[in-house]
C-alpha positions in Angstrom: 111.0 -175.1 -24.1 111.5 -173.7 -20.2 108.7 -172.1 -18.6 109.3 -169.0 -17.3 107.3 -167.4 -14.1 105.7 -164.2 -15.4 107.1 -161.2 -13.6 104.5 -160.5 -10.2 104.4 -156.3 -10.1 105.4 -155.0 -6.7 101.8 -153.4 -6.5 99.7 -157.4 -6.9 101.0 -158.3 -3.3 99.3 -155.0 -2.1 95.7 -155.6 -3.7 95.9 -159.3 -2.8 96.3 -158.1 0.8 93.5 -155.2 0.4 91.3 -158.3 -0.6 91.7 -160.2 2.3 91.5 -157.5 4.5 88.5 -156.0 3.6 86.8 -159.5 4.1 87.9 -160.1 7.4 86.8 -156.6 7.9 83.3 -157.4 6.8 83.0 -160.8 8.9 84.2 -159.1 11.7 81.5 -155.7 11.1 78.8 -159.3 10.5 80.1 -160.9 13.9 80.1 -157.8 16.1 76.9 -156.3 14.8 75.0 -159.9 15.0 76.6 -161.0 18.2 75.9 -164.6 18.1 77.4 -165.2 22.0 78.3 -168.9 20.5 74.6 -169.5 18.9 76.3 -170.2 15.8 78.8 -172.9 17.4 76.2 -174.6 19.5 73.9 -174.7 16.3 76.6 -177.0 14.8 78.1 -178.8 17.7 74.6 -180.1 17.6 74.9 -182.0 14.5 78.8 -182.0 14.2 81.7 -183.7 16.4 83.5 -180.3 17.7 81.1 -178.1 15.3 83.1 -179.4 12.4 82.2 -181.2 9.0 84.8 -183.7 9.2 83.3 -185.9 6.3 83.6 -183.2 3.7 86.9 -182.0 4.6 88.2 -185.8 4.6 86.4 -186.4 1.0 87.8 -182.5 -0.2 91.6 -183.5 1.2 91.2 -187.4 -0.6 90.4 -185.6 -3.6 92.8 -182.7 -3.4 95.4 -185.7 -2.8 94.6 -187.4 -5.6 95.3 -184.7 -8.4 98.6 -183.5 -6.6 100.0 -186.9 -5.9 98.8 -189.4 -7.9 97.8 -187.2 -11.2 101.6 -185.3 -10.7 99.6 -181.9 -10.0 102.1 -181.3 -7.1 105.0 -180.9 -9.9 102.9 -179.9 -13.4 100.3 -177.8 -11.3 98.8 -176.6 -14.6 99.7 -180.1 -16.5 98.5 -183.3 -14.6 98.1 -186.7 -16.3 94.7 -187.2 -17.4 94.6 -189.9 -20.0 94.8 -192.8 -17.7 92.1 -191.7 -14.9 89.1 -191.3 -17.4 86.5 -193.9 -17.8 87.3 -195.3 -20.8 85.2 -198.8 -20.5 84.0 -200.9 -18.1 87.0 -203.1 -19.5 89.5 -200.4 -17.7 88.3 -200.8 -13.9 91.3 -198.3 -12.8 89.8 -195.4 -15.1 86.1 -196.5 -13.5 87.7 -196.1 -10.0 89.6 -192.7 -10.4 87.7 -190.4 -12.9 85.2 -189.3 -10.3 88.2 -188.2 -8.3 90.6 -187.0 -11.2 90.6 -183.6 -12.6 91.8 -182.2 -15.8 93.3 -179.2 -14.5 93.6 -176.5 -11.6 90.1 -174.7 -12.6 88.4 -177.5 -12.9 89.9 -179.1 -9.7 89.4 -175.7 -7.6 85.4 -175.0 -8.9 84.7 -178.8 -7.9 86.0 -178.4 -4.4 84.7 -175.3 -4.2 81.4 -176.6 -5.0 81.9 -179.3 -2.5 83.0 -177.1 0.4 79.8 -175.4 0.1 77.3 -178.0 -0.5 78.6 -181.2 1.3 78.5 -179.7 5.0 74.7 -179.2 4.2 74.6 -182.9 3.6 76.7 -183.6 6.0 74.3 -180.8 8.2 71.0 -183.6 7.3 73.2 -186.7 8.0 74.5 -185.8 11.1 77.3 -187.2 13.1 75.0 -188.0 16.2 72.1 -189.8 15.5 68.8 -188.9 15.8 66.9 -191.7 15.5 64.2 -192.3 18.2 65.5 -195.2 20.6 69.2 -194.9 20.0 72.1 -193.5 21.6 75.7 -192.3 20.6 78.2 -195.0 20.7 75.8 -197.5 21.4 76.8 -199.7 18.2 79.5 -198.5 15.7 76.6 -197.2 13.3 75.9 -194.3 15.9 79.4 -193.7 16.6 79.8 -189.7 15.9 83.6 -190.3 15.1 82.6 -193.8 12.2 79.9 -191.1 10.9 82.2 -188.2 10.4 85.3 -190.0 9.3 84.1 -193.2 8.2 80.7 -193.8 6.9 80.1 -190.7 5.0 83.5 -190.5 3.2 82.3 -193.9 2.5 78.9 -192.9 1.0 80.5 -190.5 -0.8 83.1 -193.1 -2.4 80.0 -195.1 -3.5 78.6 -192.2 -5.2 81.3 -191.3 -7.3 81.9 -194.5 -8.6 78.0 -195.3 -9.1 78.4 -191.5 -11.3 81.2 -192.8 -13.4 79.9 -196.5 -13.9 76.8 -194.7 -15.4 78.2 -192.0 -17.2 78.4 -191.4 -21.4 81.5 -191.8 -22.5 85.0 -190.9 -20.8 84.2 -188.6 -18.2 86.4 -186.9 -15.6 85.8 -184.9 -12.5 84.3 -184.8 -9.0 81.0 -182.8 -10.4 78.1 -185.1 -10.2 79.2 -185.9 -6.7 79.0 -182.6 -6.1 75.6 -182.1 -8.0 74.8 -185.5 -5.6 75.6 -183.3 -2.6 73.5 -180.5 -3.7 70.9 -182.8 -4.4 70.6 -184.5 -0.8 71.0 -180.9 0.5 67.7 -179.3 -1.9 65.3 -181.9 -0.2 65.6 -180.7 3.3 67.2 -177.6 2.9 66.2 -176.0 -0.5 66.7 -172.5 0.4 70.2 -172.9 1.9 71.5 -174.6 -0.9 70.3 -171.6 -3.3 72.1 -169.8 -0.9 74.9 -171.9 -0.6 75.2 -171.8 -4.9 75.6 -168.0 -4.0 78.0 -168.5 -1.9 80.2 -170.4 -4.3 80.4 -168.3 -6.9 81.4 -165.7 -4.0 84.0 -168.0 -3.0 84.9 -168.4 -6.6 85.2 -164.4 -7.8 87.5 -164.3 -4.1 89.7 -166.9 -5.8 90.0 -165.5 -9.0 90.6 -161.7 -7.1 93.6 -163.1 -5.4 95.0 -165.1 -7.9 94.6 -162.4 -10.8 94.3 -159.2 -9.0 94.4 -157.0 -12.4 93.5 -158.7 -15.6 94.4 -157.5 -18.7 92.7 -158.5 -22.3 93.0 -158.0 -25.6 90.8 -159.0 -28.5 92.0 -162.0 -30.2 91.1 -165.1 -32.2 90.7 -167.9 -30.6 90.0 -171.3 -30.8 86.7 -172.9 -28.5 84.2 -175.0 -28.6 80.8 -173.5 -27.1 80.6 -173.6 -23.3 77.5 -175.5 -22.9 79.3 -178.6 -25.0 82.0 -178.6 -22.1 79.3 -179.8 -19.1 78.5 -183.4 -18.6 75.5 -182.6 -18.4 74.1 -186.2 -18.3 77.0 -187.3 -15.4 75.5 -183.9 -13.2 71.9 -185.0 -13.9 72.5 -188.5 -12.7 74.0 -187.0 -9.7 71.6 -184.6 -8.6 69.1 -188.3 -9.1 71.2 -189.8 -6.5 71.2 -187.4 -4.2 67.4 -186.3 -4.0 66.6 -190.2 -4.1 69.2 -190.3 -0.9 67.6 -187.6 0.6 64.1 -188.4 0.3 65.1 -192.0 1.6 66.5 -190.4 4.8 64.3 -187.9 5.2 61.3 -190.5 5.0 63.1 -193.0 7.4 63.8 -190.3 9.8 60.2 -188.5 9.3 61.9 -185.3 9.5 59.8 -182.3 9.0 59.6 -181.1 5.1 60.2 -177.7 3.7 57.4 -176.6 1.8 56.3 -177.4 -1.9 56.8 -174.1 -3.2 59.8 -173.4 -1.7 61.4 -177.0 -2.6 60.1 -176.0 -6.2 61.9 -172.7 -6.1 65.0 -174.4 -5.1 65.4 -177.2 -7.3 64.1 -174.7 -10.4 66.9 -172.1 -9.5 69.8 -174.6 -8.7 68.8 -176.6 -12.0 68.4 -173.2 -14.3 71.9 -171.6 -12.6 73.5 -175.0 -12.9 72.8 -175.2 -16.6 71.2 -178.7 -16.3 68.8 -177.4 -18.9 71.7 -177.7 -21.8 70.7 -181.1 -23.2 73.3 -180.9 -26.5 74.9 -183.4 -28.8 77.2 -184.1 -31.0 78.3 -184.2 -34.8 81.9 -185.2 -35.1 84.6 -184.1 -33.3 84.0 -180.5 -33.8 80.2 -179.8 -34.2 77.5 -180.2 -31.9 73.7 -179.3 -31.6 72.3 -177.5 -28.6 68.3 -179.0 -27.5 67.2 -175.6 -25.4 63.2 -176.2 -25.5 63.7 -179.2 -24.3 66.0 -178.5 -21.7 63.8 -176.1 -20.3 61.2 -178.6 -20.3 63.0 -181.4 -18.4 64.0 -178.8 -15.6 60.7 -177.6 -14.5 59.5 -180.9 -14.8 62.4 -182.1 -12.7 61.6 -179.2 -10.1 58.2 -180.1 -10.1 58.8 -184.3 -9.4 60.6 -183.4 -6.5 58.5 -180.7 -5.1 55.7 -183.5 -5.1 57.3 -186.4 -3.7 59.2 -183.9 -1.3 56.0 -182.9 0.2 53.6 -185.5 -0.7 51.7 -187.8 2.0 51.0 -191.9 2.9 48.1 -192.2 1.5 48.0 -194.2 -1.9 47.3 -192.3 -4.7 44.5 -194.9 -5.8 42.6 -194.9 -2.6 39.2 -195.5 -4.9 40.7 -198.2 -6.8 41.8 -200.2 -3.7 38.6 -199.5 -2.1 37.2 -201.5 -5.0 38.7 -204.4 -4.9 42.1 -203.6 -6.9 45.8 -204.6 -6.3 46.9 -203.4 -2.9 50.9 -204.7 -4.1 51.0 -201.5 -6.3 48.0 -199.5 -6.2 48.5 -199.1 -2.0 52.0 -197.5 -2.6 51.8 -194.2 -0.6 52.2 -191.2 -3.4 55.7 -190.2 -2.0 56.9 -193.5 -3.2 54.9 -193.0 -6.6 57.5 -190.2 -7.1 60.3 -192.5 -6.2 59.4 -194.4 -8.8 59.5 -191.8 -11.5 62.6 -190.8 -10.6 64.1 -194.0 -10.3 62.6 -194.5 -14.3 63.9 -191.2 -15.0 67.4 -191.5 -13.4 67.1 -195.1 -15.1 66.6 -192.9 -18.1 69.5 -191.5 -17.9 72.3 -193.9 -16.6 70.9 -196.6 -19.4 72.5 -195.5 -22.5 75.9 -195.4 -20.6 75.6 -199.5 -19.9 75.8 -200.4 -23.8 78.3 -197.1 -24.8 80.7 -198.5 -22.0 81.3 -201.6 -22.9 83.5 -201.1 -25.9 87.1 -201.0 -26.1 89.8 -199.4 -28.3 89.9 -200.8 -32.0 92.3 -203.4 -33.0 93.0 -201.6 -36.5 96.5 -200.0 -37.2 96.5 -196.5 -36.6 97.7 -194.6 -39.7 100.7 -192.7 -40.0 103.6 -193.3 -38.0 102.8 -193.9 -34.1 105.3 -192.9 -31.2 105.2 -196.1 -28.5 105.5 -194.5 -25.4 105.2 -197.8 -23.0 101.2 -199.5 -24.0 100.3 -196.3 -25.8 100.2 -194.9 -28.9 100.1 -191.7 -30.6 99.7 -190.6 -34.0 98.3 -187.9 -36.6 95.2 -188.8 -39.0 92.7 -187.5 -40.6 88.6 -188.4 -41.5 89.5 -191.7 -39.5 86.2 -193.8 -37.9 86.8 -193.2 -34.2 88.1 -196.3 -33.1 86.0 -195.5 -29.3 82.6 -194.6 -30.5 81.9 -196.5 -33.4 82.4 -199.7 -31.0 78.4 -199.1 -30.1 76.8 -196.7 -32.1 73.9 -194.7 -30.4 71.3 -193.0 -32.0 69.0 -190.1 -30.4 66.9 -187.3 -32.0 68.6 -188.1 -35.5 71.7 -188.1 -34.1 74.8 -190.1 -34.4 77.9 -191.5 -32.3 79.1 -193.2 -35.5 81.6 -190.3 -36.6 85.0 -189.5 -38.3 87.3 -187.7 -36.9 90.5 -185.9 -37.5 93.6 -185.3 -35.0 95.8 -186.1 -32.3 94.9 -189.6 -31.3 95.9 -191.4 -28.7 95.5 -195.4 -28.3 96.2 -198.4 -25.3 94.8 -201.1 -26.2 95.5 -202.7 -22.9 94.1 -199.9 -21.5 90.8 -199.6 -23.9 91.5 -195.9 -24.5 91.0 -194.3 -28.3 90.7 -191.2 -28.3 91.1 -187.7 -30.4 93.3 -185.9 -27.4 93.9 -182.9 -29.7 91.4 -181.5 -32.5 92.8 -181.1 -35.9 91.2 -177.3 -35.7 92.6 -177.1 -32.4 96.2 -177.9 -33.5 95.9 -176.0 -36.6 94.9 -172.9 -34.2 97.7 -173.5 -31.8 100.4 -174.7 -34.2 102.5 -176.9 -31.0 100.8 -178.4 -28.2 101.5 -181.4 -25.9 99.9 -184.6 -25.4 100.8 -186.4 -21.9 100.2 -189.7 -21.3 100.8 -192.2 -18.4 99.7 -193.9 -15.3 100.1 -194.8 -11.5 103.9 -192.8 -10.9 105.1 -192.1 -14.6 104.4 -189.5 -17.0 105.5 -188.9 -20.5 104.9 -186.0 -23.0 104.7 -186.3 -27.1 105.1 -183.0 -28.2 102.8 -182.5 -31.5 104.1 -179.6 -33.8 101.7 -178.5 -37.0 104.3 -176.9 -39.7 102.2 -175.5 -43.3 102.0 -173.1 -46.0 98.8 -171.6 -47.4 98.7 -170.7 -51.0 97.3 -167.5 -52.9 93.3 -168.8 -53.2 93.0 -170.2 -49.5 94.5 -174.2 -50.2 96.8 -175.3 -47.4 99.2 -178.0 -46.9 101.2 -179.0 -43.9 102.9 -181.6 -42.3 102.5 -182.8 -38.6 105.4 -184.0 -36.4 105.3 -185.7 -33.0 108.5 -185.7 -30.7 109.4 -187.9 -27.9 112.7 -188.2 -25.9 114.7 -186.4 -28.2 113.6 -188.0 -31.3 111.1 -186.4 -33.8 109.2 -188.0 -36.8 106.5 -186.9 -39.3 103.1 -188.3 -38.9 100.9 -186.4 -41.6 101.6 -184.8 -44.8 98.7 -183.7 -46.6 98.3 -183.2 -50.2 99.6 -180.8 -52.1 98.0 -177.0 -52.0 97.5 -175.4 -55.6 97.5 -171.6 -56.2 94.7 -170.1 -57.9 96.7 -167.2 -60.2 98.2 -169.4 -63.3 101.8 -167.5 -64.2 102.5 -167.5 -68.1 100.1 -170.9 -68.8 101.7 -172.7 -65.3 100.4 -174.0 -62.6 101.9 -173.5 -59.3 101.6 -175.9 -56.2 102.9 -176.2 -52.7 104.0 -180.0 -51.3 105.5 -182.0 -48.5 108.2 -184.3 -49.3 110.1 -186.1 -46.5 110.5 -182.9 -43.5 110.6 -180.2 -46.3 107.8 -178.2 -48.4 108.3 -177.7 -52.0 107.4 -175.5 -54.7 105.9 -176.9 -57.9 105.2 -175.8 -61.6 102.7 -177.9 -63.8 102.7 -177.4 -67.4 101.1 -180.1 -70.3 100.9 -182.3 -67.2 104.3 -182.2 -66.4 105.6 -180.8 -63.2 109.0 -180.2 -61.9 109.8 -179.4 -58.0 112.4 -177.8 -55.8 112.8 -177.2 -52.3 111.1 -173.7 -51.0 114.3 -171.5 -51.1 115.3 -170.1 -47.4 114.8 -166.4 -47.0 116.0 -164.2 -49.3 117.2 -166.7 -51.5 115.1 -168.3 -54.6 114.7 -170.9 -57.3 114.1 -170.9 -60.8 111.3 -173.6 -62.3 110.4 -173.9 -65.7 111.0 -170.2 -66.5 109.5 -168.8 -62.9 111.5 -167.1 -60.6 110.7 -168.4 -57.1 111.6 -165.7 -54.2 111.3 -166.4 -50.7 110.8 -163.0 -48.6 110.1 -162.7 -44.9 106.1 -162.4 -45.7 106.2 -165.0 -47.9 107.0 -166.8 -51.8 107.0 -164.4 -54.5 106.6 -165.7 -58.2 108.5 -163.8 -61.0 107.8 -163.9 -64.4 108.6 -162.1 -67.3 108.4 -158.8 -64.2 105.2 -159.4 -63.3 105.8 -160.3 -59.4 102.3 -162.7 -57.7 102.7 -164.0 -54.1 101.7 -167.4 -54.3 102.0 -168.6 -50.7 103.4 -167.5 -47.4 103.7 -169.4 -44.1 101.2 -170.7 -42.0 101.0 -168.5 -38.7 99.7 -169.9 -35.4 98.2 -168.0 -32.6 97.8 -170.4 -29.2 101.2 -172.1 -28.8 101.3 -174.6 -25.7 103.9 -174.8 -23.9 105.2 -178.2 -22.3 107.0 -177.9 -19.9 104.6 -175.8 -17.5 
């Protein structure tokens, strides 16, 4: 299957160009009306080589790279290889040392640089390229050297932050977000108000994006086929993020002795940015399909979390047990100023956090034959099953709030065991919505796609059966037939069923345990069973008896089709 451009109207160029006139007509009426005579530029030239934030646009052009050359986004735009960059294990260092930077597709690429464009120059802002530390100098050592600052050690820092988020995240993760969330984090300690403003600014940036790349959208109402919004955040990878960031920017902004923002406002900002960021959806899982949203607690965690760092933000050197020292106590602990008493519970609460993911990730794939019959495409596998024990989770089972990673699951799965990866790539609701999807697997230069089609009938009363085929260079090959489907209207003391045999469906009538079957005739053609007249129509398979006409199944229909080639 080709993919085919959709047809641009003449008239999309002409609102694409209204939109980005009547911004540059509204920075312009800003500029003229504010006059800034160069304050603005001076304001960063202070902080930045040439007034620029080198560092971020080096980290947002590594990771821009990364998805259009070495995930194949520069030729499949829309369809990059993913598989191979996640985090499978710590058994897989490659997928340790690229999900951070990998991306699963053009929104979710575009929203994390967004998010970085926005919040890393205020990091970069509080870093500085010229150091301000009392006593030293610019290029007086390497470490003060504006140039090893801008294009050296904070692309660096940022390289240790994204792998410290994926060596501590749950599970296969993927994505440049809790380095962003890290960013925003540095940025709230000093800065709280800005970054609010900056979050604004984003999704600003964001609706600008969407207006030029969809100038007129169009909608109908439609089934579809999703899982809810809140289970798509890795919400435990961005909280571990924002840890690292406000324990970075406390550090700094404590070894500096920079001047702090207020409690209230630091409160504010850390409350908003938390609540607009959704860090307050703390959700599970059941399965594959099912999963259980915690909102009380959520909110609970995020105005304690705003409240932890308003405190140590703001609070002073003295210990927090004066009395008990004056007494006599343990200065080793009991002296530690109170700012540090907040390091500590955030280092216990970011320890919290990043824990679980130390026992989860170090599993590997399961050594059990996969059911059905795989494709080999170079180390990997790929199959069809069904209420199989996910060969990935079940390695370490973890247990929180009466919940369970131990699960079954049913779908497309995909297996390298020199890799470590098992995994469900494609829900069996999710393929039975869509009907055809692709599954793309690879690695460093190569690509390959299994096509996985879902063929069925459903039979009067609501039973289904269906078969599930998987093609790969040119050669196709059934993975899953399920068992037969039987119709609930019985036609003069028979039975009537629907089954797979070999590629084909066929109908069936029982009688005194007995059943004969035939192929499903094509359309307008039929079959006679036992005494039933078997008519295939375009809406479906009509049963004849004695001129009583039933319809006792009719094709499966499928409403999300995928194509592969795009």
């Amino acid at each position: 299957m080709q993919f085919v451009p959709p047809v641009v109207p003449s008239w999309v160029p002409l609102q694409q160009l209204a939109v980005v006139a009547v911004v540059v007509a509204s920075l312009a009426a800003v500029w003229y009306v504010e006059r800034p005579d160069g304050r603005w530029g001076a304001l960063l030239r202070r902080r930045f080589v040439a007034g620029v934030p080198w560092g971020t646009l080096v980290v947002a052009s590594v990771v821009l790279g990364f998805y259009l050359f070495v995930q194949a986004g520069l030729n499949y735009w829309y369809s990059p290889v993913v598989v191979p960059f996640r985090a499978w294990s710590y058994f897989y260092p490659l997928g340790v040392l690229t999900s951070g930077f990998a991306h699963g597709g053009p929104n979710h690429l575009l929203g994390n640089l967004v998010g970085t464009l926005v919040f890393a120059p205020i990091a970069e802002y509080v870093w500085g390229h010229f150091t301000t530390r009392r006593g030293s100098a610019s290029f007086s050592s390497w470490r003060t050297n504006p140039y090893v600052r801008a294009f050296v050690l904070f692309p660096g820092a940022v390289f240790v932050v994204t792998v410290l988020t994926s060596v501590f995240a749950i599970g296969p993760v993927i994505g440049f977000s809790g380095v962003v969330f890290a960013f925003a984090g540095f940025a709230l300690v000093r800065y709280p108000v800005a970054t609010v403003v900056a979050l604004v600014a984003g999704r600003v940036l964001g609706l600008l994006r969407a207006a030029l790349q969809t100038p007129t959208l169009e909608a109908k109402a439609q089934p579809t086929f999703s899982t809810p919004w809140w289970a798509e955040i890795a919400i435990q990878g961005h909280a571990v993020g924002l840890f690292v960031g406000v324990l970075l920017g406390v550090w700094l902004l404590r070894r500096r002795g920079d001047e702090h923002p207020p409690a209230a406002r630091t409160w504010a900002g850390v409350l908003l940015f938390a609540v607009s960021q959704s860090l307050w959806a703390v959700y599970w899982f059941r399965g594959s399909e099912t999963f259980v949203l915690f909102r009380a607690m959520g909110v609970v965690l995020v105005f304690t979390l705003a409240t932890l760092v308003a405190l140590t933000v703001t609070a002073s050197d003295r210990p927090l047990f004066q009395r008990a020292v004056s007494d006599g106590g343990d200065p080793s602990l009991l002296a530690l100023p109170r700012w540090q008493w907040g390091v500590v519970v955030m280092v216990l609460a970011a320890s919290a956090l990043a824990g679980p993911a130390v026992p989860v990730n170090l599993f590997t794939a399961s050594d059990d034959p996969l059911p059905g019959d795989p494709v080999e495409v170079r180390d990997y596998q790929v199959t069809y099953a069904e209420d199989v024990t996910d060969g990935m989770v079940a390695a370490v089972n973890v247990s929180a709030f009466g919940e369970t990673t131990s699960v079954n699951t049913s779908g497309v799965i995909v297996r390298s065991p020199e890799r470590g990866i098992w995994t469900t790539a494609v829900t069996k609701g999710r393929l039975a919505f869509a009907g055809r999807t692709a599954v793309r697997v690879g690695g460093v230069g190569w690509r390959e796609t299994v096509v996985v089609e879902r063929r069925g009938w459903t039979v009067t009363g609501g039973n289904v059966t269906y078969l599930v085929n998987l093609t790969h260079d040119g050669e196709t090959r059934t993975a899953y037939r399920a068992p037969p489907a039987n119709a609930s209207p019985v036609i003069g003391g028979r039975n009537v069923s629907v089954a797979v045999e070999g590629h084909d469906f066929l109908v069936g009538v029982t009688r005194d345990n007995e059943t004969v079957r035939a192929p499903i005739p094509p359309v307008n053609e039929s079959v006679t069973l036992d005494g039933v007249q078997f008519r295939r129509t375009e809406e479906g398979l009509l049963a004849v008896y004695e001129g009583t006409r039933v319809q006792v199944a009719k094709p499966e229909t499928y409403r999300g089709q995928q194509n592969e080639d795009d």
